[in-house]
C-alpha positions as CSV (number, residue, x, y, z in Angstrom):
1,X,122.7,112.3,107.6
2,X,121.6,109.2,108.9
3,X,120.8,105.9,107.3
4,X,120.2,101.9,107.4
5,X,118.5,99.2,105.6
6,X,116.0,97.0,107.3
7,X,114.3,93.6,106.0
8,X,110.9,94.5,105.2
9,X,109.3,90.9,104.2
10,X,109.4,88.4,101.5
11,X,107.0,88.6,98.3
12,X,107.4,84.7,96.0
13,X,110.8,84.0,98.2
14,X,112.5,87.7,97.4
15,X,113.4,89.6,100.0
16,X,112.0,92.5,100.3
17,X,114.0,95.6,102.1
18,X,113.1,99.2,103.2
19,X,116.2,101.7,103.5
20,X,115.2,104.9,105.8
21,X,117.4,107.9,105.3
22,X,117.3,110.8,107.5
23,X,118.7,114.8,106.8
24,X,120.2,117.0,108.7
25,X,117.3,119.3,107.7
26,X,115.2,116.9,109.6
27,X,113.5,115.0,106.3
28,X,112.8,111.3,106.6
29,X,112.7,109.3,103.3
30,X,111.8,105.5,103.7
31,X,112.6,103.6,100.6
32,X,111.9,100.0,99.5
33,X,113.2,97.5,96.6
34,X,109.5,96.4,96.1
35,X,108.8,98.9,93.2
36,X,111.5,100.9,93.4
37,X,108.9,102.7,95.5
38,X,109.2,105.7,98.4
39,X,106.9,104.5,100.7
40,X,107.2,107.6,103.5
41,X,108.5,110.9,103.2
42,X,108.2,112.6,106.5
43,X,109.3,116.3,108.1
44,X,109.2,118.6,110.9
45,X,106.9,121.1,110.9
46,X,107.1,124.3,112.7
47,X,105.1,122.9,116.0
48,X,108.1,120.2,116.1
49,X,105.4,117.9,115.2
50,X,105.7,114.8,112.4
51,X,103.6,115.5,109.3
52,X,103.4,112.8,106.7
53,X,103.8,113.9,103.5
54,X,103.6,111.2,101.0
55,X,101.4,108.3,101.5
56,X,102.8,104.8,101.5
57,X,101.4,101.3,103.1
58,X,102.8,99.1,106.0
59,X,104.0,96.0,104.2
60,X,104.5,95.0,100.6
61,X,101.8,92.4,100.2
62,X,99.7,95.6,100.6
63,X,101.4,97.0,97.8
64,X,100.6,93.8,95.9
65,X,96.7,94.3,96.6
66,X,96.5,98.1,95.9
67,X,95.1,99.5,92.7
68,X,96.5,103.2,93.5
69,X,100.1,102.7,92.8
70,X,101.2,104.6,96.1
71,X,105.0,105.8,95.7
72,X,105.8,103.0,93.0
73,X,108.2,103.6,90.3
74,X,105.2,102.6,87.4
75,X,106.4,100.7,83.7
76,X,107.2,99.3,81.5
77,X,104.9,102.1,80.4
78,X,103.2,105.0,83.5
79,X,99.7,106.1,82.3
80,X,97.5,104.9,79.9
81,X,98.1,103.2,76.6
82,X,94.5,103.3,74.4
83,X,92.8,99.5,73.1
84,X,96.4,97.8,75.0
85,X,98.3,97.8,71.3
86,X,100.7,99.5,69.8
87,X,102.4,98.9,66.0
88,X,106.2,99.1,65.4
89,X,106.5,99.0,62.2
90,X,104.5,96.4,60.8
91,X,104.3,94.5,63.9
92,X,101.6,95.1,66.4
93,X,101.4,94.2,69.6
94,X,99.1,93.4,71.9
95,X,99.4,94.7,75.6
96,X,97.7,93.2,79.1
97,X,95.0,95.5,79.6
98,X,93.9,95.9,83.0
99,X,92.1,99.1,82.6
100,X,88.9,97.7,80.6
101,X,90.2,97.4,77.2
102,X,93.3,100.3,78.1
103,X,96.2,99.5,79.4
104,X,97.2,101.6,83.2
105,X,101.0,102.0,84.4
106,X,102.4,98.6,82.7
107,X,99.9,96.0,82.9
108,X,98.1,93.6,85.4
109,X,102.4,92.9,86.5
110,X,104.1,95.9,86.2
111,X,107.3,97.4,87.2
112,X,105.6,98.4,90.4
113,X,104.7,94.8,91.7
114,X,108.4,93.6,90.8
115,X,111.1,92.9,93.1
116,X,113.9,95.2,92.2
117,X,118.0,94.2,93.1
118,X,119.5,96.9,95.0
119,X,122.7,97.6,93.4
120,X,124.1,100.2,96.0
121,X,123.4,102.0,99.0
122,X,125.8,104.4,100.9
123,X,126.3,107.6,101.5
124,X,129.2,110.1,100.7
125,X,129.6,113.8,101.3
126,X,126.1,114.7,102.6
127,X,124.7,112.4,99.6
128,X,122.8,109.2,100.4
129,X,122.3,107.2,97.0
130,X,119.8,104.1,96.3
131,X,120.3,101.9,93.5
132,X,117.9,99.8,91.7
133,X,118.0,97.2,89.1
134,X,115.0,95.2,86.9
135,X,115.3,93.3,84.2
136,X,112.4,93.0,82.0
137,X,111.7,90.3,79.2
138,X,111.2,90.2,75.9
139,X,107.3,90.2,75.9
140,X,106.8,90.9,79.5
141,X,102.8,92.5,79.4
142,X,103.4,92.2,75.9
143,X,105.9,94.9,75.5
144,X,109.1,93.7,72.8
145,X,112.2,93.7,73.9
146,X,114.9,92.6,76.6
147,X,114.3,95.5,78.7
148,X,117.0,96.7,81.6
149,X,116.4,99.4,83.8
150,X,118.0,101.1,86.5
151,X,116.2,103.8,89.3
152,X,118.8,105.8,91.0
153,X,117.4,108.2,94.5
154,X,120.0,110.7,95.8
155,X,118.9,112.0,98.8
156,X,120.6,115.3,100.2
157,X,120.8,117.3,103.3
158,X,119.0,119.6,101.9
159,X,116.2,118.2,101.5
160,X,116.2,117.1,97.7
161,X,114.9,114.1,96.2
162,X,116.6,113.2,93.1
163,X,114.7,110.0,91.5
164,X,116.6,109.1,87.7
165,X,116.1,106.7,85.4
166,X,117.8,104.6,83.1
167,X,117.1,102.0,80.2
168,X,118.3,99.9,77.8
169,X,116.5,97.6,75.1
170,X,118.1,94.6,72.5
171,X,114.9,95.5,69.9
172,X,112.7,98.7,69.3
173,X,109.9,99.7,72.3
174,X,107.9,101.8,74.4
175,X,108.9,103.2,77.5
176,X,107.9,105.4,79.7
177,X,108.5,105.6,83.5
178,X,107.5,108.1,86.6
179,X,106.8,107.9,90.3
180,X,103.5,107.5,91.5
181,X,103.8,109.8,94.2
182,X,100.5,110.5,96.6
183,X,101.5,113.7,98.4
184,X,99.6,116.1,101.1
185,X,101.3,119.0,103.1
186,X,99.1,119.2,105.6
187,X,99.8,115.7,106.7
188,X,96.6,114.1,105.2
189,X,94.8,115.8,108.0
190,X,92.8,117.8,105.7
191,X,92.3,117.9,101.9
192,X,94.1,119.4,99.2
193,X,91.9,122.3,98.0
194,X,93.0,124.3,100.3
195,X,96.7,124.0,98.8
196,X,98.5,126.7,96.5
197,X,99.8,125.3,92.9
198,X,101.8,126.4,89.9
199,X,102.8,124.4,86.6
200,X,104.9,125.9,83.9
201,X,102.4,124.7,81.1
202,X,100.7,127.0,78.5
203,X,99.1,123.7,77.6
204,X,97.3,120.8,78.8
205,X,95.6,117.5,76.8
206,X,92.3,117.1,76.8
207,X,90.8,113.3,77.7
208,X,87.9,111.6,76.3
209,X,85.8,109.6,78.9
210,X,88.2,106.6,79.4
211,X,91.0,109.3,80.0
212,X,92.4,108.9,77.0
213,X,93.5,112.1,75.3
214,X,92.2,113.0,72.1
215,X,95.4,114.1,70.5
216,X,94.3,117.8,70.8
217,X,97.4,120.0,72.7
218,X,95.0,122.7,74.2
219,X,95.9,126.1,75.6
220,X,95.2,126.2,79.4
221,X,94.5,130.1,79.1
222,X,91.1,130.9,80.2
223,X,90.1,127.3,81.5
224,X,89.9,125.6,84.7
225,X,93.9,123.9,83.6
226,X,95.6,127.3,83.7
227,X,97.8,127.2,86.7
228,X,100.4,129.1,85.3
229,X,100.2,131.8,88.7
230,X,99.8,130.0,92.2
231,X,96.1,129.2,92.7
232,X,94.4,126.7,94.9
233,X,93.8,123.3,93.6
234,X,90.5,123.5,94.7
235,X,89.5,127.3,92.8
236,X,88.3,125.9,89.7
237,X,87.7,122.3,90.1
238,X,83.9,122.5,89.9
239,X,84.5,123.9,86.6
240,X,86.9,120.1,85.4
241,X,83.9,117.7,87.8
242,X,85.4,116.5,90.6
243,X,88.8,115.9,90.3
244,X,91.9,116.4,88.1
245,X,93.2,113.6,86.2
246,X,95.4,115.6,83.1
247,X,98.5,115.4,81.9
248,X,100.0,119.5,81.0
249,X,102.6,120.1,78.3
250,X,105.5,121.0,80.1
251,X,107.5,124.8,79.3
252,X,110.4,124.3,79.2
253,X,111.6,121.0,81.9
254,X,115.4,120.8,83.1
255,X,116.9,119.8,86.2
256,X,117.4,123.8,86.6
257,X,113.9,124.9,86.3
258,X,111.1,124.9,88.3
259,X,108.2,123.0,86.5
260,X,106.0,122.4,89.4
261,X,105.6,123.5,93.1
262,X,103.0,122.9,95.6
263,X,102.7,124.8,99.0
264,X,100.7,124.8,101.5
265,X,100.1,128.1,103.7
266,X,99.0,126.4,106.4
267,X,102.0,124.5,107.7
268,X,104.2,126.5,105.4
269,X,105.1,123.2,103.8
270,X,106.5,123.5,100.4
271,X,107.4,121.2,97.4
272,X,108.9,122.2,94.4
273,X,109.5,120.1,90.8
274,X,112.0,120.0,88.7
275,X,112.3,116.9,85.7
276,X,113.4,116.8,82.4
277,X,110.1,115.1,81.2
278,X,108.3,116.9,78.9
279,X,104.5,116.3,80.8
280,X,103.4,116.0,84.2
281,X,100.0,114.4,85.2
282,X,98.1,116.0,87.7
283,X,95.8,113.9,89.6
284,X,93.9,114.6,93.1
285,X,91.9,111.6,93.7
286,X,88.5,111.3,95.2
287,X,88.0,107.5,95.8
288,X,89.7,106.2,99.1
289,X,92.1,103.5,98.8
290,X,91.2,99.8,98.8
291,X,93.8,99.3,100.9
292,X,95.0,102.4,103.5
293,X,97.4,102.6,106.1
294,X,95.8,102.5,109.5
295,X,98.6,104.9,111.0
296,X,97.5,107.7,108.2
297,X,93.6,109.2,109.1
298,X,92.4,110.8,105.4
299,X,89.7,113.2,105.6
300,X,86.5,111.6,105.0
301,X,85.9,113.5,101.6
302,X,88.0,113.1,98.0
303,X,91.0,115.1,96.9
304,X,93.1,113.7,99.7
305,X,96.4,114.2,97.7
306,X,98.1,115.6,95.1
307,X,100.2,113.2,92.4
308,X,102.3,115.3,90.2
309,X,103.7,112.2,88.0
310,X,106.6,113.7,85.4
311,X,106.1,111.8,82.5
312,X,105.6,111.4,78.6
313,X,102.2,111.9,77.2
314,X,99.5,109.0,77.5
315,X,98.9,107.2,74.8
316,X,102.1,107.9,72.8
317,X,102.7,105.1,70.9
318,X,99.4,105.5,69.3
319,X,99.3,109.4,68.9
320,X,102.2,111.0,65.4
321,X,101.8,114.6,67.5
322,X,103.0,114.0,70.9
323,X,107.0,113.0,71.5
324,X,107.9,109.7,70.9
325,X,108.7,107.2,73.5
326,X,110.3,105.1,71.3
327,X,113.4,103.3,72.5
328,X,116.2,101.8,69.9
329,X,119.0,99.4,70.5
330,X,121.8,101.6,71.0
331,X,120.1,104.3,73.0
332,X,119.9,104.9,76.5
333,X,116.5,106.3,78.0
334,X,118.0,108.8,80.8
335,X,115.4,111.0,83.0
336,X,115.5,112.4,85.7
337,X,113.6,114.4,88.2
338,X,113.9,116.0,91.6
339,X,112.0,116.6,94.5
340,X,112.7,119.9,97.1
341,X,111.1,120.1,100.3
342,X,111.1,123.6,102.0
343,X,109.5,125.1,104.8
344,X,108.5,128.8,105.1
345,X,108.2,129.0,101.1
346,X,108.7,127.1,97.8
347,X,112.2,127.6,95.6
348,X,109.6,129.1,92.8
């Protein structure tokens, strides 16, 4: 395995660094302290040629000026949050909408556009680990509570992508935190209809037209949302308009079992799931970024990638049926999910 750290820029006086770790396998995993985010994930395919798999930007004041999220590590709260409030108790608060009157992935200044601390970086045994730290205000968006968080990657030689999370509070909140990954197998050369998915969900949520869900916890049998067996991500999306943009109840997520996997048979690229979140979001955009990466051509049509965002349910705080994403003083939030890049199959 190799690895190093690099200065990347500045963003308000804060140094911003990348750190680019290399397997043995032959996958290349840049990561940066500006959002905690993976900003390439590259590999080998079986023509010895460099496919990007994950889309990321050039230099962080891009990050600061895109509206996509690409790679970020998204909070205080990932997804959306309906009218930007919430009540604790008897206390409401009021949240910094930035999605008309909904609140998207934190606010206008989430965890995304922060500076994190790097706690550690080294690499023991075939294991390269990245540590992050943020500390998050009482108030900060909105949100209550002294908030601290840490993200921890381990990278392996195997080609596994462990992304965790941890948090802490001094007073009662929401939280609720994911990577924003944007990924395509064929190297964004073509679209992703062509690629082969399965989730282990017997149910999905329904959205109203704000993409909000309604509170209903529908069965994906007999719809568009059942991907329960490997099907293309383009079979049925006619049927849902012209993208997905759903989160799916999760079967049964551990660490040990598969929840998602993505393949393509093409370059034989496969990437497999596993998190102990009980939703994932599937999303396969249509709209091209407002700011792209000159070095990565997209196809000139939507459903360039494919985000599969582990996560708690949208709208949470608001909704008594889904799982509550209430931290307490005393707790510890603790999450974790992994990434495994294969070639020649999936691990499913």
């Amino acid at each position: 395995m190799n690895f190093f750290a690099s200065h990347w820029g500045s963003i308000d006086g804060e140094e911003v660094m990348i750190y680019s770790i290399t397997t043995e396998e032959g996958l290349e995993v840049s990561v940066s302290n500006l959002g905690a985010a993976m900003v390439a994930m590259r590999l080998l395919n079986d023509e010895n040629e460099t496919l990007n798999l994950a889309y990321g930007l050039l230099r962080p004041s891009d990050y600061l000026k895109a509206d996509y999220y690409p790679g970020v590590i998204v909070g205080r709260y990932a997804n959306r949050i309906a009218n930007a409030k919430f009540t604790i108790g008897a206390e409401e608060f009021e949240l910094s909408a930035n999605e008309g009157k909904n609140i998207l992935h934190g606010g206008k200044i989430g965890f995304s556009h922060r500076v994190w601390e790097t706690v550690m970086f080294e690499e023991h045994n075939g294991v390269c680990m990245l540590e992050f730290y943020l500390k998050s205000p009482h108030g900060d968006q909105g949100f209550p509570g002294n908030v601290e968080v840490w993200v921890i990657y381990q990278i392996t030689d195997d080609n596994q992508v462990s992304i965790s999370y941890r948090a802490v509070t001094d007073r009662p909140t929401h939280l609720n935190l994911t990577t924003h990954g944007y990924f395509n197998l064929s190297g964004f050369e073509t679209d992703v209809l062509d690629h082969m998915l399965r989730i282990d969900a017997d149910h999905y949520l329904p959205v109203n037209n704000e993409l909000i869900p309604t509170g209903e916890i529908r069965e994906v049998n007999g719809s568009p949302f059942d991907f329960r067996r490997f099907k293309a991500v383009g079979a049925d999306i006619d049927l849902v308009g012209t993208c997905y943009d759903h989160c799916y109840v999760l079967n049964n997520p551990t660490i040990d079992n598969p929840s998602v996997a993505l393949y393509n048979p093409k370059t034989h690229i496969g990437l497999t799931i596993y998190t102990t979140q009980p939703g994932i979001q599937l999303y396969t955009p249509m709209n091209r970024p407002n700011v792209a990466n000159p070095m990565i051509k997209l196809p000139e049509k939507g459903n360039w990638a494919v985000c599969m965002e582990p996560q708690h349910f949208p709208n949470s705080p608001n909704e008594g049926r889904f799982p509550l994403t209430l931290l307490l003083p005393g707790q510890e939030y603790d999450h974790t999910t992994i990434l495994s890049v294969t070639v020649g199959g999936v691990d499913w």
